[in-house]
N, C-alpha and C positions, 0 to 999 in steps of 0.2 A: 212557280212564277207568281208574282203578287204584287200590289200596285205601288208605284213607286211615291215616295213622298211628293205631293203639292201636283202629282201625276194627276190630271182629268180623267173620269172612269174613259169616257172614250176612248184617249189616246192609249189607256191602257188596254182595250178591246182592240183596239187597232195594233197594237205590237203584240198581242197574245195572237191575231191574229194570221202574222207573218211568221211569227212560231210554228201554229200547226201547219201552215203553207209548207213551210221546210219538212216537216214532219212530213206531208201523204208526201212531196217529193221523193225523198229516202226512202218511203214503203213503211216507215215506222207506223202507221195509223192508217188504217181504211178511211175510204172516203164516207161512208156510211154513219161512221163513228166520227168524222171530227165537229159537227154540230153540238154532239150532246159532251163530246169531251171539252169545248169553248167555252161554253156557258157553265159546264160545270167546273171549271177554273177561275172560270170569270167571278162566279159566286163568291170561290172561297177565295180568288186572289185580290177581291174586292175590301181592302181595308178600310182606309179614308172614306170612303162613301156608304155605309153599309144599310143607312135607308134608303138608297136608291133604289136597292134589291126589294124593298119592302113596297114603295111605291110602284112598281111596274112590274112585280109581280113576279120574276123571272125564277125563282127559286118553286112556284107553284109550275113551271112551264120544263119542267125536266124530262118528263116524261115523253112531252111532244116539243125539244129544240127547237125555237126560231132558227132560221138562217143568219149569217153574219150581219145582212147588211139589216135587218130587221130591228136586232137588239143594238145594233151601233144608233139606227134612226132614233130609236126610244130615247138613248139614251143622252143624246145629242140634244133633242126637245128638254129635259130635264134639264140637262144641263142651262140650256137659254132661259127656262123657266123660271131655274134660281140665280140665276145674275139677273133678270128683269128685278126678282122679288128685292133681292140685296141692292140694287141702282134705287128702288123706290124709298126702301126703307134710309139709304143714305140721303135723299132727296126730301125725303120726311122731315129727316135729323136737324137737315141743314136749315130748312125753313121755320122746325121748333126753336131751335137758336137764335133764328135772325129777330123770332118774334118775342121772345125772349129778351134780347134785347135792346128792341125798342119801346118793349113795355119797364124793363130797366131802366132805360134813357128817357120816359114820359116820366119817368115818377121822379128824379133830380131834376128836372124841370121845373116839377110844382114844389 
């Protein structure tokens, strides 16, 4: 299982998550083990995002699994983190432009 294109790491933690759900239901998986079998999918089924892993650390955390809702919270704040960053830098952009040109527009003036 691995994250679908243009897929949010979260939403993909959240549908890996409904996976192992099915999984202890069936008995395929102890309850014991679906922590560490979560995160260690999540790891590798993490495509598209793969410094996310880096930033929050989750690949040093294997040994002692967070719980579901733990690594969903992480990764949730990241996620808001870098759409704040990208809304600013667009907001940057936009006002480099404007000033742009109206220092364009001061100077066929003169």
């Amino acid at each position: 299982m691995s994250q679908l294109t243009d897929e949010q790491p979260s939403a993909f933690i959240t549908r890996l998550q409904k996976t192992i759900q099915t999984a202890l239901k069936k008995g395929a998986i102890d309850e014991e083990a679906a922590d560490t079998i979560r995160l260690n999918q999540f790891i590798k089924g993490l495509i598209y995002d793969d410094i996310l892993l880096v930033n929050l650390r989750l690949r040093e955390r294997t040994d002692h699994p967070p719980k579901y809702m733990d690594p969903l919270d992480m990764v949730r704040k990241q996620e808001n983190e870098l759409k704040r960053r990208k809304e600013q830098r667009k907001t940057g952009k936009e006002a480099h432009s404007k000033l742009l040109l109206q220092v364009d527009t001061s100077a066929e003036i003169l």
